[in-house]
KOLROKE-884107 format. One record per residue: residue in one letter; x, y, z of N, C-alpha, C, O, CB in turn; residue number from 1. Coordinates in nm, 4 decimals, padded with zeros to 6 digits. Glycine has a CB too. Example, Ala and Ser with C-alpha at 12.3 -4.5 7.8 and 13.67 -1.06 7.14 Angstrom:
<site aa="a" n_east="01.3190" n_north="-00.5690" n_up="00.7800" ca_east="01.2300" ca_north="-00.4500" ca_up="00.7800" c_east="01.3200" c_north="-00.3300" c_up="00.7800" o_east="01.4236" o_north="-00.3319" o_up="00.8465" cb_east="01.1308" cb_north="-00.4473" cb_up="00.9046" i="1"/>
<site aa="s" n_east="01.2850" n_north="-00.2250" n_up="00.7080" ca_east="01.3670" ca_north="-00.1060" ca_up="00.7140" c_east="01.2900" c_north="00.0030" c_up="00.7870" o_east="01.3409" o_north="00.1138" o_up="00.8039" cb_east="01.4084" cb_north="-00.0598" cb_up="00.5725" i="2"/>
end
This chain:
<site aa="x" n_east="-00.8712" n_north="-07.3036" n_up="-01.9938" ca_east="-00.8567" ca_north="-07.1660" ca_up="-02.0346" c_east="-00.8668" c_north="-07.1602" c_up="-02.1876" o_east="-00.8082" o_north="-07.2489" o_up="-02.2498" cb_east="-00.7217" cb_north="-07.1063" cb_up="-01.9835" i="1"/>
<site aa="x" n_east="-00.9349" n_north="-07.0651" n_up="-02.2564" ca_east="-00.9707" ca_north="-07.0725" ca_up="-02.3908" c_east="-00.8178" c_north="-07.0125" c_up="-02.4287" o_east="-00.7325" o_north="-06.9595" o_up="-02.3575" cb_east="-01.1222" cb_north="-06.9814" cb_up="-02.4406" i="2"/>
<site aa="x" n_east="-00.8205" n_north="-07.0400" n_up="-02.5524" ca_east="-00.7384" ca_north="-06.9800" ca_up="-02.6193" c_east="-00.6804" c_north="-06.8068" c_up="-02.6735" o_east="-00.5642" o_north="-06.7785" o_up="-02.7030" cb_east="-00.7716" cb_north="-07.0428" cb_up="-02.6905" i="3"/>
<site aa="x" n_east="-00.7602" n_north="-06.7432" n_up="-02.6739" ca_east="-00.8294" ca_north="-06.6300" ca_up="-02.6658" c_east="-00.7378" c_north="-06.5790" c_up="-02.5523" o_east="-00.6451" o_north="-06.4992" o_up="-02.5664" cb_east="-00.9906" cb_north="-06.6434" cb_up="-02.6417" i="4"/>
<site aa="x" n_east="-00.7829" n_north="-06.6439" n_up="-02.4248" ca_east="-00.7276" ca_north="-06.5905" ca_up="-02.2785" c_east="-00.5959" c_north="-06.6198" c_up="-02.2826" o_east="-00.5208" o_north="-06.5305" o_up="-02.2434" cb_east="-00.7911" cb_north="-06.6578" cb_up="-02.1427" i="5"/>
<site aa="x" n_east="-00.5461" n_north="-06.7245" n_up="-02.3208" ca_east="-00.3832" ca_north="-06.7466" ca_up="-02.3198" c_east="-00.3085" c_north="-06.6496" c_up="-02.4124" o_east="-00.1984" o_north="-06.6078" o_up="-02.3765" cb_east="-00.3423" cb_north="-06.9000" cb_up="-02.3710" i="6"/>
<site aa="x" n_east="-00.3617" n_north="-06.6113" n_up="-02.5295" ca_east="-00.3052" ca_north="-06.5209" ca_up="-02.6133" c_east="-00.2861" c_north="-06.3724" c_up="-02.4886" o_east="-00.1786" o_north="-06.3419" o_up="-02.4369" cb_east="-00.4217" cb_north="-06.4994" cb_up="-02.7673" i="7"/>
<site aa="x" n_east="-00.3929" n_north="-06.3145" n_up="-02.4688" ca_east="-00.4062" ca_north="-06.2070" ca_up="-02.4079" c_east="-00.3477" c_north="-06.1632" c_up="-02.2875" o_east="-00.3295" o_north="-06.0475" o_up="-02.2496" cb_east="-00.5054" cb_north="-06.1997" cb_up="-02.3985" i="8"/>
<site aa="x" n_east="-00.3039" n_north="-06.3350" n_up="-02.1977" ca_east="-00.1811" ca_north="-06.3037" ca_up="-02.1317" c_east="-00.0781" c_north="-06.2933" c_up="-02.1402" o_east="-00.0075" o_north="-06.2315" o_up="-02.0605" cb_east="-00.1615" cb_north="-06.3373" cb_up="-02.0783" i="9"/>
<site aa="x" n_east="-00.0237" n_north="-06.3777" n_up="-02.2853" ca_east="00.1234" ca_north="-06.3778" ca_up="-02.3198" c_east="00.1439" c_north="-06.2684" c_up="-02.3682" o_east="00.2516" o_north="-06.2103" o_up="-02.3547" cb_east="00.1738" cb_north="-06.4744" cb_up="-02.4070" i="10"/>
<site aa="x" n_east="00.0196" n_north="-06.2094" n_up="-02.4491" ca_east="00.0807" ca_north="-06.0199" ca_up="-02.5261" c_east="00.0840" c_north="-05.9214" c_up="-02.4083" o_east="00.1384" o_north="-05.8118" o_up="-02.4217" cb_east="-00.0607" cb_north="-05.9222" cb_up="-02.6650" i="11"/>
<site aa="x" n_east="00.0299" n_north="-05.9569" n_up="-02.3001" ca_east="00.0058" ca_north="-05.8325" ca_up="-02.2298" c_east="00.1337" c_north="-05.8569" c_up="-02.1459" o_east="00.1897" o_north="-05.7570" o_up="-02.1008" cb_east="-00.1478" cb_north="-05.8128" cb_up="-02.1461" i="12"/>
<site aa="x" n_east="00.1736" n_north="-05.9508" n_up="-02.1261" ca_east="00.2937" ca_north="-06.0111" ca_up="-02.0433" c_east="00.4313" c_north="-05.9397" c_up="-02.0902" o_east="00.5011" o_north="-05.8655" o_up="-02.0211" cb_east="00.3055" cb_north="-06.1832" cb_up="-02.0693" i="13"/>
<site aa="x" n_east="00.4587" n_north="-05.9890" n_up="-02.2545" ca_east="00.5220" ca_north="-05.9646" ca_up="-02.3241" c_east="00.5507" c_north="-05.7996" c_up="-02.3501" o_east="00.6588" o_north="-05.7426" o_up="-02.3649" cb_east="00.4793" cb_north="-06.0379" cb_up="-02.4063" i="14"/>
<site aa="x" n_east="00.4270" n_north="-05.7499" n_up="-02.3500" ca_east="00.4172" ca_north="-05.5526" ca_up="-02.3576" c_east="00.4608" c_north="-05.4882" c_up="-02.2952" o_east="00.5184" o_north="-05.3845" o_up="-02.3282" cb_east="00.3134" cb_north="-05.4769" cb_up="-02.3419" i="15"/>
<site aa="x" n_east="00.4390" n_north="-05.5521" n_up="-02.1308" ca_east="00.3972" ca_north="-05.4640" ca_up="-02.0478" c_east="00.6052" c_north="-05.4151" c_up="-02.0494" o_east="00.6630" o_north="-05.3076" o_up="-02.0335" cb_east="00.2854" cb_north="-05.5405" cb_up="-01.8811" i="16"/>
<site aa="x" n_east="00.6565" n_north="-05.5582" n_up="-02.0767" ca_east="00.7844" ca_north="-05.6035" ca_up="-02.0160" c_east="00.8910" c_north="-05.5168" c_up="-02.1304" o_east="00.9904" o_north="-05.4497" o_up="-02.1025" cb_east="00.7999" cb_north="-05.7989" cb_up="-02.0124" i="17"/>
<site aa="x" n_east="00.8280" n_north="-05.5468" n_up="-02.2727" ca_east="00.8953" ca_north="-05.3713" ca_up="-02.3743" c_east="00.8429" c_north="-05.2538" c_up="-02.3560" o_east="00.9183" o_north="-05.1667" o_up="-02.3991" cb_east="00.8736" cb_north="-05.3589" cb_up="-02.5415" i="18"/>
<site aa="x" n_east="00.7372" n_north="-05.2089" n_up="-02.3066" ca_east="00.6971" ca_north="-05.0881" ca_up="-02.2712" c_east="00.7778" c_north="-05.0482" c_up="-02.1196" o_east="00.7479" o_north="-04.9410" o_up="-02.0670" cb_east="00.5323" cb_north="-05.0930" cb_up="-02.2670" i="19"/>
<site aa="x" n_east="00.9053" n_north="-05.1610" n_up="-02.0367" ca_east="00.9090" ca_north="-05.0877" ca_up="-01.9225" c_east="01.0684" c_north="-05.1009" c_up="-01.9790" o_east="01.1602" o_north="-05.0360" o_up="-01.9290" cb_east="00.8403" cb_north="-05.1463" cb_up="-01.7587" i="20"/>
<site aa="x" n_east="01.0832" n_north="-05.1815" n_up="-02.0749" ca_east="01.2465" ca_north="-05.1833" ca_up="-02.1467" c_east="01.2255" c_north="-04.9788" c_up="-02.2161" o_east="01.3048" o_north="-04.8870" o_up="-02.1950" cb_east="01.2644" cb_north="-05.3698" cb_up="-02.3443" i="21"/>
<site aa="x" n_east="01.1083" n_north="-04.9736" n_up="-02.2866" ca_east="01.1119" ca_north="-04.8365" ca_up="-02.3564" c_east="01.1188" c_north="-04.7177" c_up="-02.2503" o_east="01.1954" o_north="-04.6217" o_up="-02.2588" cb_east="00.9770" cb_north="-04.8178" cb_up="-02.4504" i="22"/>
<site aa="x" n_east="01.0480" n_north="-04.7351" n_up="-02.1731" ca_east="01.0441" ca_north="-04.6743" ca_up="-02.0248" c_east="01.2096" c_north="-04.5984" c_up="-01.9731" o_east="01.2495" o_north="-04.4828" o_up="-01.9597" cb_east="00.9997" cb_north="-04.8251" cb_up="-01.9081" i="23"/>
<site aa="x" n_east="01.2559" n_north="-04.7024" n_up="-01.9599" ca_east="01.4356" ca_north="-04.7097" ca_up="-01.8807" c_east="01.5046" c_north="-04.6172" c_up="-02.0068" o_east="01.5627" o_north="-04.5098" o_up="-01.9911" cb_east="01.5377" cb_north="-04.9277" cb_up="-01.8674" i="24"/>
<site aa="x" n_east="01.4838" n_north="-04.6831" n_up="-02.1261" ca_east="01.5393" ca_north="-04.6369" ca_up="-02.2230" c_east="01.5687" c_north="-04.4750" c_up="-02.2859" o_east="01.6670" o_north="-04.4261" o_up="-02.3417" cb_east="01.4802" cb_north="-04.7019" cb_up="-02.2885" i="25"/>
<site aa="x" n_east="01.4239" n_north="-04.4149" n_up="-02.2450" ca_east="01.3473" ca_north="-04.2689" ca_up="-02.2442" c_east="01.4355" c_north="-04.2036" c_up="-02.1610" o_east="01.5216" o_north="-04.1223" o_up="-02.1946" cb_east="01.1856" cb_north="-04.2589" cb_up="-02.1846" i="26"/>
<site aa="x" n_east="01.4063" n_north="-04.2481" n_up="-02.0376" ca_east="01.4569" ca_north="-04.2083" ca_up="-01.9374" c_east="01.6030" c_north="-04.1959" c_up="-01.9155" o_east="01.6512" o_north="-04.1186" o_up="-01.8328" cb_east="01.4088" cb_north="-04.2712" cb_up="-01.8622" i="27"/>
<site aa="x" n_east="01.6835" n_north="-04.2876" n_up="-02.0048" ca_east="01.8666" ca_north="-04.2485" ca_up="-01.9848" c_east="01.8364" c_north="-04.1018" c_up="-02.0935" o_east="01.8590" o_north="-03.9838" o_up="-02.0669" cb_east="02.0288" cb_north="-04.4181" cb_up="-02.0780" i="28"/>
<site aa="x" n_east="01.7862" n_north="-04.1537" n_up="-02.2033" ca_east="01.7870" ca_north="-04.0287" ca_up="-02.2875" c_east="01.7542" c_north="-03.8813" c_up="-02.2799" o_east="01.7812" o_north="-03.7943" o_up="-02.3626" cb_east="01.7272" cb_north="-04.0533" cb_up="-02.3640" i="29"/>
<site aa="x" n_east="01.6887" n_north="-03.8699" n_up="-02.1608" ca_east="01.6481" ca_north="-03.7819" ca_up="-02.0931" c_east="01.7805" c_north="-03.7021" c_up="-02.0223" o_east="01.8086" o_north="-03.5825" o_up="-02.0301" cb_east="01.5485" cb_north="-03.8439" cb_up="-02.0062" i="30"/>
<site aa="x" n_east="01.8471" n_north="-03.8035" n_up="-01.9554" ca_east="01.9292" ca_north="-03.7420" ca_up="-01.8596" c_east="02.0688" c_north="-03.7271" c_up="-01.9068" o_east="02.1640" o_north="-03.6763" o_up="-01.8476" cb_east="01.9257" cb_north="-03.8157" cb_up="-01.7369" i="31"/>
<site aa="x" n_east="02.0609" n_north="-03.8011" n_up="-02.0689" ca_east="02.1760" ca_north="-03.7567" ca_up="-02.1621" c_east="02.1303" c_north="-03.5458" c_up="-02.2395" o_east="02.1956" o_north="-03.4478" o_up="-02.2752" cb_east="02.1716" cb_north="-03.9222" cb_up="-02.3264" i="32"/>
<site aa="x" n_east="01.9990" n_north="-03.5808" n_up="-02.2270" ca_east="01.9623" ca_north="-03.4082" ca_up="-02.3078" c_east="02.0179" c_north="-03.4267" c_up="-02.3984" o_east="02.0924" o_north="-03.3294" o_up="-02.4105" cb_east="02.0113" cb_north="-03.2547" cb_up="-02.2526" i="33"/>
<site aa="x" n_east="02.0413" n_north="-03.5280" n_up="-02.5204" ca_east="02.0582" ca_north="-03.5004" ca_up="-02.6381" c_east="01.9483" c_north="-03.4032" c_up="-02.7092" o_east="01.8262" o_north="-03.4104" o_up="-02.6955" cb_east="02.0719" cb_north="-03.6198" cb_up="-02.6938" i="34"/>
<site aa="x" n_east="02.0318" n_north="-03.2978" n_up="-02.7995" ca_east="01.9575" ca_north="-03.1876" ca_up="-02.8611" c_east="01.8461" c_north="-03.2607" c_up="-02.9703" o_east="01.9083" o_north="-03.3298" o_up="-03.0510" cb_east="02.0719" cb_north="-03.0783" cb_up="-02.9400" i="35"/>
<site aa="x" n_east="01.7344" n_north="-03.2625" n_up="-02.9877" ca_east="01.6062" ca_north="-03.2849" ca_up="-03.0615" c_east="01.5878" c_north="-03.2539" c_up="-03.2189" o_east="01.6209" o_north="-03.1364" o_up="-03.2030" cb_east="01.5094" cb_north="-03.2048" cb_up="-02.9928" i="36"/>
<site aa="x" n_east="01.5689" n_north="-03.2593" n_up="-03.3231" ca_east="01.5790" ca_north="-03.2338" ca_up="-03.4504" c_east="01.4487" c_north="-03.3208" c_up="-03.5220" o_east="01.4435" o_north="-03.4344" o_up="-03.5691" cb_east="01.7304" cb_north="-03.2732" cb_up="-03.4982" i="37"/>
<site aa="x" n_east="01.3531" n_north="-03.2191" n_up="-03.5080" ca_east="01.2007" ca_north="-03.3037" ca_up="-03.5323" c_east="01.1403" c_north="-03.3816" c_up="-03.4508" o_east="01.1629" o_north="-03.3598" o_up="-03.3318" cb_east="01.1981" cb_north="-03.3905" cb_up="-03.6296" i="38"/>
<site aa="x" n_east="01.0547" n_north="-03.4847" n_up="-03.4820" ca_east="00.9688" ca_north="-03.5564" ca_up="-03.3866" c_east="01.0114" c_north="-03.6763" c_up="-03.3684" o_east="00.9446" o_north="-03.7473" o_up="-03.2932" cb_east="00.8380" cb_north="-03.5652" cb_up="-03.4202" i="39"/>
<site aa="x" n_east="01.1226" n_north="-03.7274" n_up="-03.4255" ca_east="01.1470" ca_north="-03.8684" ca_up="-03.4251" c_east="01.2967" c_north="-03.8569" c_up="-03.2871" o_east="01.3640" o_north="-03.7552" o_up="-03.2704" cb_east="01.1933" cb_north="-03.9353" cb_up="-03.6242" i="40"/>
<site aa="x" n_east="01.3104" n_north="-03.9581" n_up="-03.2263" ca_east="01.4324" ca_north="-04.0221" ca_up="-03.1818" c_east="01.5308" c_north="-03.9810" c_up="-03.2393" o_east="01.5123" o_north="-03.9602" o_up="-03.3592" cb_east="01.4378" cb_north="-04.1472" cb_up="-03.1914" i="41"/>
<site aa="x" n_east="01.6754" n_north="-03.9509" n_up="-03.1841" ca_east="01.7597" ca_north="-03.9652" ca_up="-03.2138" c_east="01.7871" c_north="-04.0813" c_up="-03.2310" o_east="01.7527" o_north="-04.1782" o_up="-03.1634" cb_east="01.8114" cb_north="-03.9143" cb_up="-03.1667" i="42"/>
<site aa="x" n_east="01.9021" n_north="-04.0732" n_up="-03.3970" ca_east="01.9055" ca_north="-04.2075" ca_up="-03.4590" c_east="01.9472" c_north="-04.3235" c_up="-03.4018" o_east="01.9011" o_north="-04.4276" o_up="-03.4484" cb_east="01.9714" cb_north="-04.2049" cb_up="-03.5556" i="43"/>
<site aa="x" n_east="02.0741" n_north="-04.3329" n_up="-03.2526" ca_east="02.0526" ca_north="-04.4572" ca_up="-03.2156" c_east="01.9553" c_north="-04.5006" c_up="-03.1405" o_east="01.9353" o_north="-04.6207" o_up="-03.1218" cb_east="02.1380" cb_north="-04.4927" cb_up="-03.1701" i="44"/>
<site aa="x" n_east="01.8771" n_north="-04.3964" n_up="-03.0842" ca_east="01.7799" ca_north="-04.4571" ca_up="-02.9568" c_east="01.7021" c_north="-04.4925" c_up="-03.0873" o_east="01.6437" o_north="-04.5920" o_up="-03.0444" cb_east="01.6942" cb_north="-04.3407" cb_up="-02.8064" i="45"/>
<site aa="x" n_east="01.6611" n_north="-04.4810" n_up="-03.2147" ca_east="01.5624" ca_north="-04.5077" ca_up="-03.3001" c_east="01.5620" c_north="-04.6798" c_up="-03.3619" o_east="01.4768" o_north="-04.7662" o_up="-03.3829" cb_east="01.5826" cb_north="-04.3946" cb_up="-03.4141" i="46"/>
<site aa="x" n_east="01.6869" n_north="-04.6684" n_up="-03.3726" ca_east="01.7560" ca_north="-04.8727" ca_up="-03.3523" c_east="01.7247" c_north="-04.8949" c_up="-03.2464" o_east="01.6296" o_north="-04.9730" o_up="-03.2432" cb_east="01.9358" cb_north="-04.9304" cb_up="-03.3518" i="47"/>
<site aa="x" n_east="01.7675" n_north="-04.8557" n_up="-03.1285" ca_east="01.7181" ca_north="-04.9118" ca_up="-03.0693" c_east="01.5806" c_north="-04.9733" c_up="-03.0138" o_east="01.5852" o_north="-05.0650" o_up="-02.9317" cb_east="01.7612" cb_north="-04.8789" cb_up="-03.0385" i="48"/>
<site aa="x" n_east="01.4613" n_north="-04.9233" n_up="-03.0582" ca_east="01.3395" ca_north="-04.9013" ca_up="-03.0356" c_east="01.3287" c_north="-05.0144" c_up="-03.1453" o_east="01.2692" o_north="-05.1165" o_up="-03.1109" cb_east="01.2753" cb_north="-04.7485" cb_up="-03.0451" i="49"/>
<site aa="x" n_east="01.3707" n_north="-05.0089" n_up="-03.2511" ca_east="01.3669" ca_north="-05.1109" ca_up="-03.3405" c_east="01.3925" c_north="-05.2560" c_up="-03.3052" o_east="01.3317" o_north="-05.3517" o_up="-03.3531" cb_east="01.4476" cb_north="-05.0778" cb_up="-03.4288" i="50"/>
<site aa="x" n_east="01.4839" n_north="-05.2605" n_up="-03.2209" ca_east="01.5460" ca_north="-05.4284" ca_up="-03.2235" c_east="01.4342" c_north="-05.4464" c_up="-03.1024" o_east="01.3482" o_north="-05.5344" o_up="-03.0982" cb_east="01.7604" cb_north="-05.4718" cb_up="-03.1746" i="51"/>
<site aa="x" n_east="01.4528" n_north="-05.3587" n_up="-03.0207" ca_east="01.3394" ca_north="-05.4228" ca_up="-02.9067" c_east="01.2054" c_north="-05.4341" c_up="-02.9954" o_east="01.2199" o_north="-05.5394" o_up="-03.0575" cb_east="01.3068" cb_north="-05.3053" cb_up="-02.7514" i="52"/>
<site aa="x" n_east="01.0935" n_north="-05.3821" n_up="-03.0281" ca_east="01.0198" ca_north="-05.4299" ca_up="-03.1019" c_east="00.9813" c_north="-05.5305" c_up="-03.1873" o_east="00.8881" o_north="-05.6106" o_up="-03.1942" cb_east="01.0183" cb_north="-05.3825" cb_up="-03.1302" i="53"/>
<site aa="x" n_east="01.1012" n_north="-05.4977" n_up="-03.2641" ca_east="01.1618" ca_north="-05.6454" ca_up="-03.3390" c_east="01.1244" c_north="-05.7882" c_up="-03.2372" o_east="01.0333" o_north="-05.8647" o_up="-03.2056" cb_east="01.3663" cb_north="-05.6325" cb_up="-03.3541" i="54"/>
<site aa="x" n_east="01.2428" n_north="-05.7629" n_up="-03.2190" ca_east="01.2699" ca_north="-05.8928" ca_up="-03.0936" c_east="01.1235" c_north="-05.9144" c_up="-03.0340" o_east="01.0874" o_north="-06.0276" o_up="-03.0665" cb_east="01.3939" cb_north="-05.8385" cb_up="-02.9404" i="55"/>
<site aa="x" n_east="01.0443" n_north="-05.8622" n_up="-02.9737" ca_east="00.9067" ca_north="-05.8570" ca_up="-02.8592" c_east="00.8287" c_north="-05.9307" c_up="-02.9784" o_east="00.7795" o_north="-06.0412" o_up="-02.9554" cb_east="00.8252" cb_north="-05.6666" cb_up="-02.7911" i="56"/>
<site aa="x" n_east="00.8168" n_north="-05.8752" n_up="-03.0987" ca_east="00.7539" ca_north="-05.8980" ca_up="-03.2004" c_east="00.7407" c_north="-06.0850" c_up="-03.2375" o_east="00.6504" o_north="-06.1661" o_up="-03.2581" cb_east="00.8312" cb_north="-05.8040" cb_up="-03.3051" i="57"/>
<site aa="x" n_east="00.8741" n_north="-06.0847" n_up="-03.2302" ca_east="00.9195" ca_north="-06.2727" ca_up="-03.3095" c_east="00.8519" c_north="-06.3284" c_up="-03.1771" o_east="00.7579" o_north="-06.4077" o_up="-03.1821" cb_east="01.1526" cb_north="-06.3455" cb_up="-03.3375" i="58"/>
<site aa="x" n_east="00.8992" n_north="-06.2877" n_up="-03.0735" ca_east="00.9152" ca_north="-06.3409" ca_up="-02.9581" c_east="00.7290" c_north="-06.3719" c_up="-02.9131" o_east="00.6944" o_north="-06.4714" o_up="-02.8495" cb_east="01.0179" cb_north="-06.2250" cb_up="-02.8562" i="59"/>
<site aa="x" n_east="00.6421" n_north="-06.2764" n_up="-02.9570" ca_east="00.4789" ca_north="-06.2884" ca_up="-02.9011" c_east="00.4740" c_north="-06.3672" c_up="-03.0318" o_east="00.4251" o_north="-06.4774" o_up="-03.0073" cb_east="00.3539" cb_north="-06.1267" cb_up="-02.8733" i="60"/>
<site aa="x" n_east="00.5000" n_north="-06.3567" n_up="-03.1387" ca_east="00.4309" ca_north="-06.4743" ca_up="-03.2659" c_east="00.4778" c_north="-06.6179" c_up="-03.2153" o_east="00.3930" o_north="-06.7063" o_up="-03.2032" cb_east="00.5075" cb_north="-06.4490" cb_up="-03.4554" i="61"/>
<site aa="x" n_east="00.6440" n_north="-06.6483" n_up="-03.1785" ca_east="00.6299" ca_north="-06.7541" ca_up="-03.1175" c_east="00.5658" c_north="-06.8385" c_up="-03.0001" o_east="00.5389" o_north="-06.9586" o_up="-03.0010" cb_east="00.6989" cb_north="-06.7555" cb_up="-03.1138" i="62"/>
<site aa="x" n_east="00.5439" n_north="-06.7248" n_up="-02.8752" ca_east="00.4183" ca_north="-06.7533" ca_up="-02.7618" c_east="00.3227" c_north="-06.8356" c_up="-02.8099" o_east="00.3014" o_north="-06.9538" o_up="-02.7831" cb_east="00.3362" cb_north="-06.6266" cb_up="-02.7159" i="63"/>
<site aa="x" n_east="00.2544" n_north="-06.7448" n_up="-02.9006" ca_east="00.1245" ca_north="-06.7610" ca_up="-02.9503" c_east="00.0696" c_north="-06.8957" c_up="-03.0268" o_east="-00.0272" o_north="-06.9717" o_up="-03.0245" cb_east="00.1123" cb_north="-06.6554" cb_up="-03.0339" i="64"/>
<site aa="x" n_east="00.2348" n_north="-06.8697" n_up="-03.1186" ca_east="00.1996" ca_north="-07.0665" ca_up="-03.1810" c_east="00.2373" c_north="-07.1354" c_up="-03.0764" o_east="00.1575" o_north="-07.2283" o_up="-03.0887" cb_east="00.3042" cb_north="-07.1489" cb_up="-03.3305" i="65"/>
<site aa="x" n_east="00.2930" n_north="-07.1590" n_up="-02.9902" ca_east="00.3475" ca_north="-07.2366" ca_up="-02.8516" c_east="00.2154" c_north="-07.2754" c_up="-02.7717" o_east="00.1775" o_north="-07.3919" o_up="-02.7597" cb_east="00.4546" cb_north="-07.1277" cb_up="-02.7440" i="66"/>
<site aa="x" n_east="00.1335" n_north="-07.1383" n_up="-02.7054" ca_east="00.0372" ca_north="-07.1420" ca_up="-02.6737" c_east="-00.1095" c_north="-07.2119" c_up="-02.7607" o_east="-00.1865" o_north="-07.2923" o_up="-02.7082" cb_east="00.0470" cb_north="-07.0305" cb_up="-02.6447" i="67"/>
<site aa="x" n_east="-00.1183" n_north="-07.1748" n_up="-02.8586" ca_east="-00.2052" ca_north="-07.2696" ca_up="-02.9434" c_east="-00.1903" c_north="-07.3942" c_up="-02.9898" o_east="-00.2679" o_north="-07.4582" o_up="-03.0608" cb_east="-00.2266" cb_north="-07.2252" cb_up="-03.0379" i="68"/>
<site aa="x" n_east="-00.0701" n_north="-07.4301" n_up="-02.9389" ca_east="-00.0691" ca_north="-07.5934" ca_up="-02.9968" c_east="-00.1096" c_north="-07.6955" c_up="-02.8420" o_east="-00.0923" o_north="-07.8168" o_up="-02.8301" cb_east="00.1352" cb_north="-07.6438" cb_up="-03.0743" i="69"/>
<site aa="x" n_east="-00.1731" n_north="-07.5881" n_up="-02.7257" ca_east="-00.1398" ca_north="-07.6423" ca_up="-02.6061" c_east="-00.3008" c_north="-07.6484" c_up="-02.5727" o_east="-00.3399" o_north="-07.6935" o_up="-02.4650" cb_east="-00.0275" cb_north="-07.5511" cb_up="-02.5043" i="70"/>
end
């Protein structure tokens, strides 16, 4: 398997798995109806969006060197 292909499974792996953490996340916030004030997140769901990213972030750069040394 080229290298190329191993990258593209570990990011898509890695995405799919914070995009369904952001998913759940939306969705409590939803059923809290906190009141809205512009276009951004309320400020803790906005940390929060942060550390997960964060985290997904370190976490696919390390894959990737893992995966390329293989």
């Amino acid at each position: 398997m080229k290298l190329r292909d191993k990258i593209v499974i570990t990011t898509f792996g890695l995405f799919m798995i914070e995009a369904i953490m952001h998913y759940n996340q939306g969705r409590d916030d939803c059923v809290k109806k906190e009141d809205k004030k512009g276009w951004l997140p309320p400020t803790r769901s906005l940390i929060r969006l942060g550390i997960i990213v964060g985290a997904f972030s370190i976490i696919n750069g390390v894959a990737i060197q893992a995966v390329e040394k293989n």
